[in-house]
VEXTORVEX-486758 format. One record per residue (C-alpha): x, y, z negated; residue in three letters. Coordinates in pm, 1 decimal, always signed. Layout:
N
X|Y|Z|ALA .
...
//
This chain:
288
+6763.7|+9370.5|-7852.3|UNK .
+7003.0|+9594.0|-8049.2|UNK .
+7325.0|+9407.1|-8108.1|UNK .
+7541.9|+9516.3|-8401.7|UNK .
+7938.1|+9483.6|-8359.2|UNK .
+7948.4|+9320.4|-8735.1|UNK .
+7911.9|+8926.2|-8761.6|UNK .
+8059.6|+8589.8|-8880.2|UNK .
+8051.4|+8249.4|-8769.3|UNK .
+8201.3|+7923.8|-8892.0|UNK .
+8183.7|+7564.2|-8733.3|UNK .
+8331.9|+7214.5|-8745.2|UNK .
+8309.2|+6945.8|-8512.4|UNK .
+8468.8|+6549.4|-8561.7|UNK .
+8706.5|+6489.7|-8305.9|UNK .
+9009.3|+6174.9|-8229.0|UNK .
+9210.4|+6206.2|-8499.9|UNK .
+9070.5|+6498.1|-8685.1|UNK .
+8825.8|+6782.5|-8743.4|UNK .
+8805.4|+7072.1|-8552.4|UNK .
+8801.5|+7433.0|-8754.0|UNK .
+8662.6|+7753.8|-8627.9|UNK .
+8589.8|+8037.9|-8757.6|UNK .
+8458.1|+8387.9|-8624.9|UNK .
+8457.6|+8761.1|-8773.8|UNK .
+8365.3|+9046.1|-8609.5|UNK .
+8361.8|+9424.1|-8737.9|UNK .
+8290.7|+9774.0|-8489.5|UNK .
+8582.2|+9896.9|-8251.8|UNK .
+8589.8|+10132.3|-7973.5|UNK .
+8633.8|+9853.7|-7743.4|UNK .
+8671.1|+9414.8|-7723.1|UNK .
+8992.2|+9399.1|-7941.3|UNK .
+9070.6|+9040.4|-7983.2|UNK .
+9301.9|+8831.8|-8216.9|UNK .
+9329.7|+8484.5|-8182.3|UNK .
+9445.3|+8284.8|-8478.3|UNK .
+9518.3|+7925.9|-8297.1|UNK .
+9721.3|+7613.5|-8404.8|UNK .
+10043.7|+7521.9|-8211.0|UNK .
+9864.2|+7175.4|-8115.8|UNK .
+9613.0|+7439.0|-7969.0|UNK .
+9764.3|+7681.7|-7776.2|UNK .
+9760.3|+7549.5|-7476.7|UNK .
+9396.5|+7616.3|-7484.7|UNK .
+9390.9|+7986.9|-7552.0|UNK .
+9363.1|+8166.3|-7240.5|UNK .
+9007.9|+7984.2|-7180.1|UNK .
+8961.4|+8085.9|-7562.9|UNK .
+9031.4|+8436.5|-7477.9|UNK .
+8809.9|+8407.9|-7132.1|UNK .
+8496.3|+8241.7|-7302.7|UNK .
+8494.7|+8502.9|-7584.0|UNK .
+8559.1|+8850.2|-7350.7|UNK .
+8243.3|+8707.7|-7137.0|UNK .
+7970.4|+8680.5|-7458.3|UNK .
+8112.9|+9043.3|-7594.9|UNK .
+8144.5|+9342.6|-7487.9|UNK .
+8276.0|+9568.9|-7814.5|UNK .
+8394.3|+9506.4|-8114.0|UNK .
+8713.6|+9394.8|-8330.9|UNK .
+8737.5|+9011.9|-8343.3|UNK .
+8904.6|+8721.4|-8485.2|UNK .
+8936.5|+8416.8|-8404.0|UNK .
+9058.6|+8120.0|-8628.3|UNK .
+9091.8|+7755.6|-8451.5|UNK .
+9271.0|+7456.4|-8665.8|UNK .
+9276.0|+7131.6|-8606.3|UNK .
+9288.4|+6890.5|-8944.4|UNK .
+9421.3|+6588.6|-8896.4|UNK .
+9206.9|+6297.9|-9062.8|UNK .
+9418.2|+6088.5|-9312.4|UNK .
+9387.2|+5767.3|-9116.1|UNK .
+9544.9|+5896.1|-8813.9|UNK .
+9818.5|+6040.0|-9051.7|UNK .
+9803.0|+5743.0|-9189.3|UNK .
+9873.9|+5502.0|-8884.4|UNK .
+10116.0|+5788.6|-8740.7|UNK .
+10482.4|+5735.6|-8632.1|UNK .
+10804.5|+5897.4|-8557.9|UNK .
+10887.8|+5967.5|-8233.3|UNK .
+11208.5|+5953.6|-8212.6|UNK .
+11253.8|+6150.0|-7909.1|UNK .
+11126.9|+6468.2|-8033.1|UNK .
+11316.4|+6401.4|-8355.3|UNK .
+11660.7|+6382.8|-8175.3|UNK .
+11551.7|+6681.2|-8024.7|UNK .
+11486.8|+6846.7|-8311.4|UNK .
+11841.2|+6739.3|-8461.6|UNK .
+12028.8|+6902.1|-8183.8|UNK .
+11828.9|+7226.3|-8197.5|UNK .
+11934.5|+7223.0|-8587.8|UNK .
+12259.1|+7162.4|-8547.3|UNK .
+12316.3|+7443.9|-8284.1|UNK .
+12113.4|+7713.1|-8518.7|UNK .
+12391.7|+7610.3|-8768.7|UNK .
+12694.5|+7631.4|-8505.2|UNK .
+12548.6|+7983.2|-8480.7|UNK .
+12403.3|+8106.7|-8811.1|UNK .
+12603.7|+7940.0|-9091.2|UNK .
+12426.5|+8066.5|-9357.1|UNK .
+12079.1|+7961.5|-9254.1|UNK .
+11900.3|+7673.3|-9442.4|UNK .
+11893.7|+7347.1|-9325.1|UNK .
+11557.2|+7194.7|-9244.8|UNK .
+11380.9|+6974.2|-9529.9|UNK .
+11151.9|+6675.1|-9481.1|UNK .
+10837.7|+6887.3|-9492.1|UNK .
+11001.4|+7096.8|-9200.0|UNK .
+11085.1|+6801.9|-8984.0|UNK .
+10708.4|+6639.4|-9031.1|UNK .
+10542.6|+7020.1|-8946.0|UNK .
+10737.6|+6975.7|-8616.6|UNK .
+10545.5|+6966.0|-8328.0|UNK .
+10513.6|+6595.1|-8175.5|UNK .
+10790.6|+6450.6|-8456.3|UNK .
+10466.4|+6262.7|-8602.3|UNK .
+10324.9|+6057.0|-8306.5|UNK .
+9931.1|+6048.1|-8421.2|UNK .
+9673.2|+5866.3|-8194.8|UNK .
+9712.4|+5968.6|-7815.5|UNK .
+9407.9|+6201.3|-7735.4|UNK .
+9342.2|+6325.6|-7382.9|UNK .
+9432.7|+6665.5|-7361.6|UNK .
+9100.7|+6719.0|-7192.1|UNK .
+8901.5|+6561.3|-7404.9|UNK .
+9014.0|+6791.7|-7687.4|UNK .
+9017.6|+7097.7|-7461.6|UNK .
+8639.5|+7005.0|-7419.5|UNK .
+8558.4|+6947.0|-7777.6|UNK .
+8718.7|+7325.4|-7812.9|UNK .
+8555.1|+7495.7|-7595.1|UNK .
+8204.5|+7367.1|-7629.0|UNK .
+8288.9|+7436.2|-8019.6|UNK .
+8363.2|+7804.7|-7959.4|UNK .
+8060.0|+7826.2|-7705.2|UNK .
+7816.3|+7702.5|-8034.1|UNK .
+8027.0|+7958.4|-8207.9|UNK .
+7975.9|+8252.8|-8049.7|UNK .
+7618.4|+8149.6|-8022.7|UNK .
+7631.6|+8156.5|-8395.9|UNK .
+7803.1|+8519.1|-8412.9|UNK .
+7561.5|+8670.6|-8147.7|UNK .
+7243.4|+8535.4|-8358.0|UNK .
+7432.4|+8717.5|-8651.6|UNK .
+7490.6|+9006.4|-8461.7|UNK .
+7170.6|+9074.6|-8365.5|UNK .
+6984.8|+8992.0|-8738.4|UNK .
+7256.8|+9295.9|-8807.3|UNK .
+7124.4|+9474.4|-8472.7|UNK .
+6768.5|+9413.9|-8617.2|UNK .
+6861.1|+9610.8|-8930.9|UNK .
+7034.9|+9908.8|-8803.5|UNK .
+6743.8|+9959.9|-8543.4|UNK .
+6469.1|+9946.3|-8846.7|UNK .
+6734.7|+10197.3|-9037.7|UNK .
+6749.6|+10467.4|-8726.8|UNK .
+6380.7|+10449.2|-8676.1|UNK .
+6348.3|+10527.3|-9062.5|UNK .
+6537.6|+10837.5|-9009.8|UNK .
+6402.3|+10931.0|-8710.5|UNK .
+6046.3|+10946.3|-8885.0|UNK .
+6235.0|+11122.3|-9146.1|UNK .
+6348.1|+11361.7|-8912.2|UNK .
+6009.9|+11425.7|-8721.4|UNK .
+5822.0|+11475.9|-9041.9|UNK .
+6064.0|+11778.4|-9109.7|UNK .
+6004.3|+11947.9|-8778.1|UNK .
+5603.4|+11864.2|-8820.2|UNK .
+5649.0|+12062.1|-9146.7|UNK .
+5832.4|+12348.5|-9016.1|UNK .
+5695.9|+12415.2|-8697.3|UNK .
+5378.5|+12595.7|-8825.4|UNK .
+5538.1|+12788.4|-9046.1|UNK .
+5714.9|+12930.4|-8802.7|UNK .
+5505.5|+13249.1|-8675.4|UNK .
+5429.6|+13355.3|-9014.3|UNK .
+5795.6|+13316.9|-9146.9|UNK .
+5926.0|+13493.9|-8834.9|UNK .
+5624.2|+13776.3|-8872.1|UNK .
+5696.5|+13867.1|-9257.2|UNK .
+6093.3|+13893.4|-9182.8|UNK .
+5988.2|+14142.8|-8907.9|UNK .
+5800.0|+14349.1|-9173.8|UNK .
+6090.6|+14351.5|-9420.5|UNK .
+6309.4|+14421.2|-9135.1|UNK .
+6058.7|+14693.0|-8971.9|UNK .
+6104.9|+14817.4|-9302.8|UNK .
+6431.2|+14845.3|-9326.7|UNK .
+6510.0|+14998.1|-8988.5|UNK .
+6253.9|+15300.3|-9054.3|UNK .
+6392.4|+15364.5|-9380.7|UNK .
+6720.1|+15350.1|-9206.5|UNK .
+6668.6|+15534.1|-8869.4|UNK .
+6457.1|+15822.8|-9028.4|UNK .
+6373.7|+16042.2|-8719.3|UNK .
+6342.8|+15735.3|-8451.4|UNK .
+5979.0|+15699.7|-8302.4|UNK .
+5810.2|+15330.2|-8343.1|UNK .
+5851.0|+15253.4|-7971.7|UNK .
+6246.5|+15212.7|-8066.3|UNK .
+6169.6|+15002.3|-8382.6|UNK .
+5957.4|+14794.1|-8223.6|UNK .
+6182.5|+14736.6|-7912.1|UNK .
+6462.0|+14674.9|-8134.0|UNK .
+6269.2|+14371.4|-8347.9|UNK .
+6157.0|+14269.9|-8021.7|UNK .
+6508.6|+14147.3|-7924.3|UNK .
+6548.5|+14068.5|-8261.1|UNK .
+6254.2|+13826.0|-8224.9|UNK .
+6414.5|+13657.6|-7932.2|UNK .
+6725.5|+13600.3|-8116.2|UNK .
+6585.0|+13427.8|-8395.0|UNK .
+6309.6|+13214.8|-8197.6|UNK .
+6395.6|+12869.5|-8277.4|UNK .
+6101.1|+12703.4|-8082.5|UNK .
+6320.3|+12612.5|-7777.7|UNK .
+6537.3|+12437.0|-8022.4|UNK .
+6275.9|+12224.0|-8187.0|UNK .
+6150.1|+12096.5|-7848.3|UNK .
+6499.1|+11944.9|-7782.1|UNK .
+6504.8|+11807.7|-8097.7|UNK .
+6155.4|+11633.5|-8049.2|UNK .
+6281.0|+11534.2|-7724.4|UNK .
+6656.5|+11379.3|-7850.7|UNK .
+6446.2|+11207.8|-8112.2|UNK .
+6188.0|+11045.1|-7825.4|UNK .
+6510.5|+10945.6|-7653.0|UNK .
+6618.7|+10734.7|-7957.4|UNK .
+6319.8|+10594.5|-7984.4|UNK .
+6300.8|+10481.8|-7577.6|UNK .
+6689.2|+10367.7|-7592.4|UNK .
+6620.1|+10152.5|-7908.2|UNK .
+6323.7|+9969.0|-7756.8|UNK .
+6490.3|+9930.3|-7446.4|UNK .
+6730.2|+9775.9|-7617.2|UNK .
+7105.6|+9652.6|-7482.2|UNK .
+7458.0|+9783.7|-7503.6|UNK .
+7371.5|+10127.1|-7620.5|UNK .
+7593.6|+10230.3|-7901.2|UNK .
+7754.1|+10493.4|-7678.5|UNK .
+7465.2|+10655.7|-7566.2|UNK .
+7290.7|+10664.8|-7921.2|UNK .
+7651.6|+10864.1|-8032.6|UNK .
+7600.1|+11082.4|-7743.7|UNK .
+7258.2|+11175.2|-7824.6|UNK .
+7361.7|+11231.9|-8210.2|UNK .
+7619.3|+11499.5|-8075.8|UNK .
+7310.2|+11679.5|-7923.7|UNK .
+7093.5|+11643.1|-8231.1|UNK .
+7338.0|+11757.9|-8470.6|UNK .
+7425.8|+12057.4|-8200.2|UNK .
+7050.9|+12175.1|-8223.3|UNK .
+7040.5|+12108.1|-8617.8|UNK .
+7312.3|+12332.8|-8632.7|UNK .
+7174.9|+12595.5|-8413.1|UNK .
+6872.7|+12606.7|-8616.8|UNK .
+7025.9|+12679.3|-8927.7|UNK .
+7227.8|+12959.2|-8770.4|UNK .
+6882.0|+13127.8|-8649.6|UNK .
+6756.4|+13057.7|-9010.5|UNK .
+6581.7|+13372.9|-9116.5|UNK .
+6394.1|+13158.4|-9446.7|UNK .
+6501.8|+12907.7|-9665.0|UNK .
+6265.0|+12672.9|-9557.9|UNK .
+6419.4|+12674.0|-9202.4|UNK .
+6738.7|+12624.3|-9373.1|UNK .
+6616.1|+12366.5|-9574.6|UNK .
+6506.9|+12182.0|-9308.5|UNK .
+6864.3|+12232.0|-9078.9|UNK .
+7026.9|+12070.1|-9342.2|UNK .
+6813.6|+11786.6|-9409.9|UNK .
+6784.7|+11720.4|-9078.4|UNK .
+7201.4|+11702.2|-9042.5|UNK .
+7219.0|+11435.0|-9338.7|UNK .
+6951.6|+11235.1|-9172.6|UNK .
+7161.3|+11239.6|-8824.0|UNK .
+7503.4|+11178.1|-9035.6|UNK .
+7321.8|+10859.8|-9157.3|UNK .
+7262.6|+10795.5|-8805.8|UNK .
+7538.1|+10854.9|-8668.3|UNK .
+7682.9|+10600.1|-8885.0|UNK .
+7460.0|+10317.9|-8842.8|UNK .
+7506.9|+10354.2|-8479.8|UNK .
+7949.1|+10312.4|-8522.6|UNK .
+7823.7|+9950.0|-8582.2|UNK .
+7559.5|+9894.9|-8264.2|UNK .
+7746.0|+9764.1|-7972.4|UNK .
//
């Protein structure tokens, strides 16, 4: 299966006191780049966040969103610890010893306050649970988005390929009679040109003229980079890198081909085969 680097997921999931919120985008990177967006009542719980979501990707630059809403009951029924709230009192009153100027903290302040508002006790196990088996169904979700995406770029390179393998069907016969009448014009040319020199020399000199402009070798290796597309993309996997890699070759021989052009049909066809392998190339900055 091709896997594209692009996807999105979003879940919920009831839990003590609340609802669970997660959310997962994912766009193409070089590498796993990973930001975690996480709730302070949640942070505890991020390094098996970060370990559960480097083991289902390999590439890619993702974010991560986890909330936890409290339900209105539990905010409801909650309660002041008072505790936390002297705590927070002394903390205050030492930012002000310090920093005069700074604004003292308002009710809504206080409430935000981690563990001011006593809600119902949940086991901290329990919840990291609930998390993680969220985040699993999750990434389950972004990896069957993924590959839908995967699905599409595949169907898109094999389009071009075709595209591409119709152009060398069309040239490649042409070839010998192309190559034969620019001899003649050329043969031409060099008698008119080297008045005096026997034929033997003409003909020795479009010989290696010949060789110069002989484009077949060229057209093999593009007939076999485009069979090696084809075999990667069935095969299937992490193969993003190796697709760029092959497009580097393709484009190398596209451009060789033009520079050997010695008709404007083989030029035509160098630089309709470099758009189709820049619309590749592309398409493949999003496969994994």
């Amino acid at each position: 299966m091709i896997v594209s680097m692009t996807g999105f997921a979003a879940r919920e999931l009831a839990v003590a006191g609340g609802t669970l919120l997660l959310e997962l985008r994912a766009v193409n990177h070089r590498y796993l780049e990973l930001h975690l967006r996480v709730d302070e009542a949640l942070r505890s719980f991020e390094p098996a966040m970060r370990e559960a979501i480097a083991a289902r990707l390999g590439r890619g630059k993702v974010e991560c969103r986890v909330s936890l809403a409290v339900a209105s009951s539990a905010a409801a029924n909650a309660q002041i610890d008072p505790a936390a709230l002297e705590q927070l009192v002394q903390l205050s009153c030492a930012i002000q010893q310090h920093f005069p100027q700074s604004q003292p903290l308002n009710v809504a302040d206080i409430l935000r306050w981690p563990g001011v508002l006593a809600t119902e006790d949940v086991s901290r196990e329990t919840l990291g649970a609930d998390l993680l088996g969220l985040l699993a169904q999750g990434l389950q979700d972004l990896a069957d988005s993924r590959a839908r995406e995967g699905e599409k770029l595949k169907a898109l390179i094999l389009e071009r390929v075709a595209l591409m393998e119709t152009q060398l069907a069309r040239v490649r016969p042409l070839l010998p009679v192309l190559i034969q009448t620019y001899q003649d014009k050329l043969a031409t040319r060099l008698r008119e040109a080297m008045q005096g020199v026997d034929d033997e020399r003409v003909r020795h000199e479009l010989a290696l003229f010949a060789q110069k402009i002989d484009v077949d070798e060229e057209l093999g290796r593009l007939t076999t980079h485009l069979q090696e597309v084809r075999r990667i993309l069935a095969a299937g996997g992490a193969v993003g890198k190796r697709l760029d890699f092959l497009m580097q070759e393709l484009n190398r021989e596209a451009n060789t081909l033009g520079s050997k052009s010695v008709s404007t049909e083989t030029s035509q066809v160098s630089m309709e085969l470099k758009v189709l392998i820049e619309q590749m190339r592309e398409q493949i900055q999003n496969i994994e």
